[in-house]
N, C-alpha and C positions, 0 to 999 in steps of 0.2 A: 448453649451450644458453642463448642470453641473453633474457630478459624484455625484452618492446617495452614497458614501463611508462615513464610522466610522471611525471618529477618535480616533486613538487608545495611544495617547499619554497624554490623558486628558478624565474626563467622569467615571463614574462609570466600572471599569474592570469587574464585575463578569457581571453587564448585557451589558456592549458593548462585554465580549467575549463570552457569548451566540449567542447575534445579531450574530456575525462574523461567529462563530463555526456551526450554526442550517443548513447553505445553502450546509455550506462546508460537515457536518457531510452529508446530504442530495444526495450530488455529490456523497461523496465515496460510500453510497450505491446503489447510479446507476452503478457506477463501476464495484462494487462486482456481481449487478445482472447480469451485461455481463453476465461473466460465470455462476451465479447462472442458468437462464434460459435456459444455455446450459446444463447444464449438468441433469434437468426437463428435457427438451425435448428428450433427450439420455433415459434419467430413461423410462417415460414414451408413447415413439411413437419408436423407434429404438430399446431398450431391457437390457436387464441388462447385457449383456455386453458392449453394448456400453457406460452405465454409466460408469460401472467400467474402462474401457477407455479413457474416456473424463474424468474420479476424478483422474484418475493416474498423470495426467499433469500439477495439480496449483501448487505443491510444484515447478515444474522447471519452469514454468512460471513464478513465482514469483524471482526466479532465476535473470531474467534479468528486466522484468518490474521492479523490485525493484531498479537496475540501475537506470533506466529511471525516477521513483518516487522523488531519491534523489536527481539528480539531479536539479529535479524540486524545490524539495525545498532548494537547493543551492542558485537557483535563485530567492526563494523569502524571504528567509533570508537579500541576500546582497542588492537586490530592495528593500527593508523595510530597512534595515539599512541606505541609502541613501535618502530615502524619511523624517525619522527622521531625519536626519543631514539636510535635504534640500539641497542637492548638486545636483541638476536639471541634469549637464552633468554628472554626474559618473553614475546616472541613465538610462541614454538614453543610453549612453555606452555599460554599463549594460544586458540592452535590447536584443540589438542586437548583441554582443558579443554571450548571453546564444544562441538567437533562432539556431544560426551559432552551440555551441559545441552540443547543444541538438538535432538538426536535423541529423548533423555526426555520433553522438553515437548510435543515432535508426537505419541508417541503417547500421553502425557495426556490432551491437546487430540482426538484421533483419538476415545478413552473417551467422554471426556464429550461431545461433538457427536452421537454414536453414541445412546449413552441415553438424553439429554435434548430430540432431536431434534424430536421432537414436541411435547413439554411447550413448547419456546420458539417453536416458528414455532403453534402455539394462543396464548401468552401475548400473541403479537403483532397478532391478532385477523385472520388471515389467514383467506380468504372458505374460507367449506364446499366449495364447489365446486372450490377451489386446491387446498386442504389434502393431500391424500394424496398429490398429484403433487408436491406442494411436498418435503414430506417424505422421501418415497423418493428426490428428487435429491437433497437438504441431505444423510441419512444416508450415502448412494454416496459422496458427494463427501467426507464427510469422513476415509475412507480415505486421503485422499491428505495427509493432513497431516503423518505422518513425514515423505515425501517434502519437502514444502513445505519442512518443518522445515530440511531441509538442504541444500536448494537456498540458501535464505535465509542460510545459514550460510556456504556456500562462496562466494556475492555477497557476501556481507561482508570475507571476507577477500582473494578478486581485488581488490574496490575500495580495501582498504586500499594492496593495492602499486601501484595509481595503473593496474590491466589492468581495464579495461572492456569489452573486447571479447568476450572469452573469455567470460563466461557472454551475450552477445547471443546468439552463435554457436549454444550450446545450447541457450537457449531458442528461435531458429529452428527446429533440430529437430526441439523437443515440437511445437512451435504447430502446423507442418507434418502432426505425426502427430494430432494433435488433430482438424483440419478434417476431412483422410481419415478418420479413424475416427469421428466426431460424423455425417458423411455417409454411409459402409458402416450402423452399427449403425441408425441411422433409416432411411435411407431403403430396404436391400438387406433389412435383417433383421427391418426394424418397430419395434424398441425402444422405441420412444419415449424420453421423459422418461429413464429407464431407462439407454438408451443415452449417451443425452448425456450424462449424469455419470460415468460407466462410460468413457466415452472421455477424458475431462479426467483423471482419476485416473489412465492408464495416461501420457497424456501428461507428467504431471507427476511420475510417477517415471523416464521419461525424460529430463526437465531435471537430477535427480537424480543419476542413475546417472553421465552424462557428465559433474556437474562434480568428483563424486567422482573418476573416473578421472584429470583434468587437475590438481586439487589431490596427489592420489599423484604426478605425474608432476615437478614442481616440484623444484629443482635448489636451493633457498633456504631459510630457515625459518623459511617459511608454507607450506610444505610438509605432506601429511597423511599419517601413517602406520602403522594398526595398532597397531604393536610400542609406539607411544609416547604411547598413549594411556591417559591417569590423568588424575585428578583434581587442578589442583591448588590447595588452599584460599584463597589469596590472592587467584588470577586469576578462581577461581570465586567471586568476592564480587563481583572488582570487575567483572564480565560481569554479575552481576544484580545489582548497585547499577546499571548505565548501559541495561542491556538490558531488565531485566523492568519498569521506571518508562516505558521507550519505549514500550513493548509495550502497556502500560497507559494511555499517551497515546491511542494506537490506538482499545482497546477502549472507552474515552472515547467517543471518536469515534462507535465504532459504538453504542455504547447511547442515545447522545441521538440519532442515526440511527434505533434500532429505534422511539422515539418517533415520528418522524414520520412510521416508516411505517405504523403505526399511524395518525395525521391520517389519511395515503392510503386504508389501509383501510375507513376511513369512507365513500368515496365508492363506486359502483357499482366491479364488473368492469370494463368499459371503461375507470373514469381509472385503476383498477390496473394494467392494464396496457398505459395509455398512457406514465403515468408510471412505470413499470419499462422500458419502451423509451428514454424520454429522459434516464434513472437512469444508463443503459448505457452514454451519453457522459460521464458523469461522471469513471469514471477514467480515461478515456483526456488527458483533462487535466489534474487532479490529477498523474496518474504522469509526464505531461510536466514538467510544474513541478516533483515528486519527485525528478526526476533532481538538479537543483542544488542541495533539500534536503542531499540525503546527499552532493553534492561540496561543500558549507557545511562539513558535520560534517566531513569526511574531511581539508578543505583544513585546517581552524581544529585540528583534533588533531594533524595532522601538525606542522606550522606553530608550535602551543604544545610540543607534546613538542623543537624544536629551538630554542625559544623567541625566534621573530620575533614580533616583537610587532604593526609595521607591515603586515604580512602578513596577520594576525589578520582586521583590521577590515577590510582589502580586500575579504577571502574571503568575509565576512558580504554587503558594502554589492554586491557583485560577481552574491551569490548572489541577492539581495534583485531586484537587477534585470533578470536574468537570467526572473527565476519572476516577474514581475507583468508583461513583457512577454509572456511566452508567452499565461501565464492571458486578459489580455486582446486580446491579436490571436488566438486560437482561441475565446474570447468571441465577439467580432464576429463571426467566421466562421460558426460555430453559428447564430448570432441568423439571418444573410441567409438559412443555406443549409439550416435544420432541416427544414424538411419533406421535401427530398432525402433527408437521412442519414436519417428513421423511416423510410422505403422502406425501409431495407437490412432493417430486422427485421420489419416489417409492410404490406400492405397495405390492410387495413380505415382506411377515412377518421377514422373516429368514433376508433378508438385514437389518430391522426396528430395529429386537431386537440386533445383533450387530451394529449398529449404536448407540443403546441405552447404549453400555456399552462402549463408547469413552464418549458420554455426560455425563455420570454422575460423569467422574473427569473432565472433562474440565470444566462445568458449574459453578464451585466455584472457577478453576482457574484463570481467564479472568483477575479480577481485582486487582487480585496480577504484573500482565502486567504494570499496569499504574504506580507504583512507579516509573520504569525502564524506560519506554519509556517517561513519562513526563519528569524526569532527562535531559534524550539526547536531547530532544527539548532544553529544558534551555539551554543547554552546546551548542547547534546548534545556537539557539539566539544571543549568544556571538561570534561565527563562530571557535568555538572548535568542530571538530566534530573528529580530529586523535586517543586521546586521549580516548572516550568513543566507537568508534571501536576496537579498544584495548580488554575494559573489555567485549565488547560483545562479542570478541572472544572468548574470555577466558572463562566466564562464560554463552551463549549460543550457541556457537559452540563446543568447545572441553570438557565440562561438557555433554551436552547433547549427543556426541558421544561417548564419554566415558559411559555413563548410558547406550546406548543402547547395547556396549559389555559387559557391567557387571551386572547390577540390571536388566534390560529387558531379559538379555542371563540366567539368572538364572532362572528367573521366569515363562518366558515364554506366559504372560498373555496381554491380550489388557490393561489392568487396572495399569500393573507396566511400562507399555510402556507409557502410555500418564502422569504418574506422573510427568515424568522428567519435564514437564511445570512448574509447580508451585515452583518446586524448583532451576531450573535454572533461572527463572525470580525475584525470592526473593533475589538469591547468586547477581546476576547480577545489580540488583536493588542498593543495598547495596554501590557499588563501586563508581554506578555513581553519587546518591547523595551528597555522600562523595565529589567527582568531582565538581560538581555544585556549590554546597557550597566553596570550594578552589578557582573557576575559578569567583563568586561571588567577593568574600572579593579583591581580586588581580585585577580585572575592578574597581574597584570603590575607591580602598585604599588611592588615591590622591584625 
């Protein structure tokens, strides 16, 4: 059986990393709609509180799934970098070294979501009136973190052999089972809240299970299987030297996130979950631009491991363009067409119009994102990833904390709250290019 994979180390880059990017950009927004149509189905069949409920939960959600992400692409960084080198065992290795730390850390993650459930969506000053529904979905949901775990793991490794399709295909037919059963256990059975998370979790060990079965099935080796799964010490270093630093960029991310939504919480119910309805289009753009992220990382590993060096900087300047064009032509879009799209999750006016006033700075933010985040892929390519967790801390965690006790504590406003985006990712931006460029010239200098 032969693999329909691109080769990524020869061929025209801007259209092989389309080809690459269009399945993967496609995935993450099956992802996204998980919760997208959770948090529809709260809006409109359970009530507006339970949207505001269910919106309270993706900043800490992403908390931990964002673990789970990097590492994923830990594992498809150092699987691409192997398959460039052609080193058939460090690959297999590889393999089944990740599926072993990746299945450990979901149910870690699974633990700790589990018991501390309450203590974090309390610490984040989520309204009394949210809190128990908040809770009992965040707890549900984080059963499904094994799963995640190795969904994530086996996208890692299709992307490394340049097959992007293949996990689209199955995350179709979670998402599919998602809607029908988000719709059965609400609306046929009453579940509420309850339900909704109870259906995302079966749906996501769905994703699961099928790419398990296609990774077994694999004729090559990235191949997965059983009998050959050990540990093995080298490969397990170098997966959390490039995975758990990503992972960590991630959780970065979301803790100067649980900050702001804290700012939110400050405001009535209403802008809570106005702005958890306009929160919601968040990643569906972000995982747009995501997609050319990790075909950055995947071009630029592959690409160093056969050491083109001309290639390198394409795949960066390629990636770069690719993700600030999205960010801001689905920018614009947003801005004309937001009050349509809050329809989909809500009818109440009063949630509509503040939701409307988080989008009209966020909508010209987005593609200020891509200088920063294209950066860290490159730097992730090269399996630097300590170094540009660094500036993410600096410049979107303790910038963007710092803004919300000073510029947001002054102003008071939805509008000086959501600015810190664009300038936290412009400061942030700035460093890791710098980086990239540095960590460029120093791989190649011989």
């Amino acid at each position: 059986m032969k693999r329909k994979s691109l080769c990524l180390v020869s061929g025209s880059i801007p259209k092989n990393m389309f080809l690459f990017s269009l399945p993967l950009a496609l995935t993450n927004l099956l992802q996204v709609l998980f919760n997208m149509v959770d948090i529809a189905v709260a809006g409109h069949f359970v009530g507006s509180l339970a949207l505001g409920a269910v919106g309270s939960t993706p900043q800490l959600l992403f908390l931990f799934t964002g673990l789970l992400m990097g590492l994923g692409s830990g594992v498809n960084v150092i699987s691409a970098y192997f398959i460039g080198s052609k080193d058939q065992k460090s690959l297999s290795q590889t393999v089944h070294t990740a599926a072993i730390l990746c299945f450990v850390s979901g149910v870690f993650i699974m633990l700790i979501g589990i018991i501390f459930g309450r203590f974090f969506l309390t610490a984040m000053k989520t309204k009394s009136d949210l809190l128990e529904d908040a809770v009992l979905y965040f707890k549900i949901y984080m059963l499904s973190m094994p799963a995640s775990a190795i969904y994530n793991f086996g996208n890692g490794i299709f992307s490394a052999t340049g097959d992007t399709k293949k996990p689209l295909y199955f995350l179709l037919i979670a998402g599919i089972f998602n809607v029908i059963l988000d719709l059965a256990f609400v609306i046929i059975f009453g579940m509420g809240v309850k339900g909704i998370a109870f259906a995302t979790v079966i749906s996501q060990y769905i994703s699961a299970l099928l790419i398990m079965i296609f990774l077994m099935r694999r004729t090559d080796d990235a191949r997965f299987s059983f009998r050959l799964l050990k540990v093995e010490k080298t490969k397990l270093l170098r997966l959390s030297s490039v995975g758990f630093p990503a992972g960590l960029q991630n959780a970065i991310f979301a803790i100067a996130n649980v900050f702001v939504q804290i700012g939110v919480n400050s405001f009535d119910s209403t802008m809570v979950a106005g702005s958890s309805a306009s929160a919601n289009i968040d990643p569906l753009l972000y995982q747009a631009m995501s997609a050319f992220y990790v075909a950055c990382a995947t071009f630029i590993a592959q690409n160093y491991g056969a050491n083109q060096k001309s290639r390198v900087r394409k795949s960066y300047l390629t990636a770069l363009s690719f993700s600030f064009g999205i960010g801001l032509t689905l920018g614009i879009i947003l801005f004309i067409f937001g009050r349509q799209v809050m329809l989909l999750f809500t009818g109440d006016e009063n949630v509509i119009g503040c939701a409307l006033s988080r989008i009209k700075i966020m909508a010209f933010s987005y593609c200020i994102s891509a200088f920063m985040d294209a950066s860290i892929a490159a730097c992730r390519g090269f399996g630097k990833t300590l170094v540009p967790s660094f500036f993410v801390f600096l410049g979107s965690c303790v910038f963007r904390i710092t803004w919300v006790y000073t510029i947001f504590a002054h102003f008071q406003t939805i509008e000086s709250l959501f600015l810190l985006y664009s300038f936290s990712w412009g400061i942030t931006a700035i460093f890791e290019a710098f980086y990239f460029v540095r960590v460029y010239k120093k791989s190649f200098k011989n």
